[in-house]
C-alpha positions in Angstrom: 27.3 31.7 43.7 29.0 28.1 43.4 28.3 25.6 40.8 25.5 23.1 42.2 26.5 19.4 41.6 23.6 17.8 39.7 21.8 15.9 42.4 21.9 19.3 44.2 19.8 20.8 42.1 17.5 18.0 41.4 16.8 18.2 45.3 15.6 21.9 44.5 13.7 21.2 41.8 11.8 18.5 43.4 10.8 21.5 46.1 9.6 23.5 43.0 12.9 25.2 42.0 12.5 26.2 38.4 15.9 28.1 38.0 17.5 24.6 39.5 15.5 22.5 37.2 16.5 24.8 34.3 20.1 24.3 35.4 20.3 20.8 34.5 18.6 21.6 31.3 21.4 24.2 30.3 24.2 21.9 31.5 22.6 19.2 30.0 20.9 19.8 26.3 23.8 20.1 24.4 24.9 16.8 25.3 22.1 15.1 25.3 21.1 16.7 21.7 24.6 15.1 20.3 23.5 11.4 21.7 20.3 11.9 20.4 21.4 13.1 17.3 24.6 10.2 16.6 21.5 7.8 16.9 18.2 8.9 15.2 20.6 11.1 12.5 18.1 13.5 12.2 17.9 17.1 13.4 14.4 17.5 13.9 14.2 14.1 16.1 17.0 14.7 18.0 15.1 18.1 19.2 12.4 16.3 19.7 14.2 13.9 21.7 15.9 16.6 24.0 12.6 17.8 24.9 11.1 14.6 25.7 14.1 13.7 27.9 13.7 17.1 29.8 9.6 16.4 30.4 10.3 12.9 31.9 12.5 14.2 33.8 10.5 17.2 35.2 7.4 14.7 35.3 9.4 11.8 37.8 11.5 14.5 39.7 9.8 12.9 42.7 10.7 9.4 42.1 14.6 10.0 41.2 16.8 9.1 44.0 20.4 9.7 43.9 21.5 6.3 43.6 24.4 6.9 40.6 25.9 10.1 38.8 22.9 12.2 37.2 24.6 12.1 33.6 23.9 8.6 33.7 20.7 8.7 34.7 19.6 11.1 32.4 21.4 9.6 29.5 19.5 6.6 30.2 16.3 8.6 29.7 17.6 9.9 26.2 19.1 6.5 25.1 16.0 4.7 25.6 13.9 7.6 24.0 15.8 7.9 20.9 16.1 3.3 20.9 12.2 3.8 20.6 12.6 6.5 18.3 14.7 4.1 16.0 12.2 1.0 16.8 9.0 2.9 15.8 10.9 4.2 13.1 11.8 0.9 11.4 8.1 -0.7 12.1 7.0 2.1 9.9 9.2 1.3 7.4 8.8 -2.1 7.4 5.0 -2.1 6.8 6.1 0.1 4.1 8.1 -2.8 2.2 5.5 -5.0 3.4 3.2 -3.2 1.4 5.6 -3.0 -1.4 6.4 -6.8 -1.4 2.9 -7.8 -0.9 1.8 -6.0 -4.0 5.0 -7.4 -5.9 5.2 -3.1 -6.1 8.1 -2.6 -8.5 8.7 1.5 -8.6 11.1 0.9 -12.1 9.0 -1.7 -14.2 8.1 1.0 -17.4 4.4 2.2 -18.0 2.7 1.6 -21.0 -0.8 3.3 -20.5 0.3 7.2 -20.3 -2.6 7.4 -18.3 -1.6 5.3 -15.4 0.7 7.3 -13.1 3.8 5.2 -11.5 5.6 7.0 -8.7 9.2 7.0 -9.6 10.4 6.6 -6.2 9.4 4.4 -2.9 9.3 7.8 -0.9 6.4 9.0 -3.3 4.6 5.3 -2.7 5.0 5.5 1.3 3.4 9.2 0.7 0.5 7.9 -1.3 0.1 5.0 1.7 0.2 7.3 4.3 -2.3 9.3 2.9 -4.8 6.5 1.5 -4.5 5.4 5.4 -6.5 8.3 6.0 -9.0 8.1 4.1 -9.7 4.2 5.3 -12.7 3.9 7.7 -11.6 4.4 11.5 -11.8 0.4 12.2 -9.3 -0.3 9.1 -7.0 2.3 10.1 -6.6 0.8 13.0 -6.3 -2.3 12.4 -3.6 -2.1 9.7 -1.6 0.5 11.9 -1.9 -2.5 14.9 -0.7 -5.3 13.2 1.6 -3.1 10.4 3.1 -0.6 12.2 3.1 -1.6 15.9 3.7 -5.7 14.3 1.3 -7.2 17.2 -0.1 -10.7 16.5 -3.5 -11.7 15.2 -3.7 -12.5 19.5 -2.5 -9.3 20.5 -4.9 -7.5 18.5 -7.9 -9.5 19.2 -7.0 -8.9 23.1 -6.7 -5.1 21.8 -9.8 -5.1 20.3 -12.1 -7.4 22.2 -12.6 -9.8 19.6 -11.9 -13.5 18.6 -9.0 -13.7 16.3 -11.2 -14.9 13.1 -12.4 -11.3 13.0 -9.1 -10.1 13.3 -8.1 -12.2 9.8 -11.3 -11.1 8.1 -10.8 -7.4 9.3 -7.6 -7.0 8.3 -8.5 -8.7 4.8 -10.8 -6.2 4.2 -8.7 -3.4 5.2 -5.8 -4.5 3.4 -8.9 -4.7 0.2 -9.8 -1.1 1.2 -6.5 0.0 0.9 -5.7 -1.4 -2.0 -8.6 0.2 -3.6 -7.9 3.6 -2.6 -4.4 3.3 -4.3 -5.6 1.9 -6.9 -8.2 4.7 -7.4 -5.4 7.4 -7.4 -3.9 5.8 -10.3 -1.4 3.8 -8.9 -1.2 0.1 -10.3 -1.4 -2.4 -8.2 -0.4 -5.6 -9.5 
């Protein structure tokens, strides 16, 4: 049997060919797995990322038309997966150092009381976060992942949420309180 050309098989997957839609996986994940990989640098994302690329595919088979070479098309997919990737990637970090900074956090500053317990590294702080995010009441969580992690505006939120943007400020005050607290009450100091 001949080698199909791309758009080919994409015509017989759209008619429910699953050996022609696996095809274009096969031909395809390797490279795909090496762009993905150059730009998140990290194995486990880049498999992620390869998977993703295939279910979009699969999931708009209908919509594609032919219109330039497949590769590029479904390099586009990948490119733009692994761009958000990176993007969401970064907002978590920054609300990370946001956190840091806004606490004036500083990981090497020594510890007199023995009983206090300093992370020695931001990785262990961001760990702590993350996990004193879950034990914040549903509304705070949310809140503080809207306008930390996603960066929307007091606005934005208050469209998100249904609410006027005064209760946005005093929400997010006392979620950023809450938080604080729980930190604080697994020993780390806060100052």
């Amino acid at each position: 049997m001949r080698s199909l050309e791309d758009w080919e098989l994409v015509a017989l997957a759209k008619q429910g060919n699953y050996e022609a839609f696996d095809s274009l996986v096969q031909r395809y994940k390797s490279p795909i797995y090496t762009l993905c990989l150059y730009l998140t640098r990290n194995v486990q994302n880049a498999e992620d990322l390869v998977q993703e690329t295939f279910i979009r595919l699969y999931k708009n088979l209908h919509t594609i038309e032919p219109k330039a070479q497949f590769k590029t098309f479904i390099f586009s997919i990948a490119r733009n997966l692994a761009l958000n990737q990176i993007r969401n990637e970064r907002r978590k970090r920054n609300f990370l150092t946001r956190l840091l900074n806004f606490w004036n956090y500083n990981h090497k500053e020594p510890v007199n009381n023995m009983e206090v317990w300093a992370p020695q590294e931001k990785e262990e702080f961001a760990t702590i976060i993350q996990q004193s995010m879950l034990e914040l009441t549903p509304e705070h969580r949310e809140i503080l992942l809207l306008r930390e992690m996603q960066g929307l505006d007091y606005e934005s939120i208050a469209k998100v949420l249904g609410c006027q943007i005064g209760t946005v400020r005093s929400r997010l005050a006392r979620a950023r309180a809450q938080l604080r607290k729980v930190i604080t009450e697994k020993g780390i100091t806060i100052k």
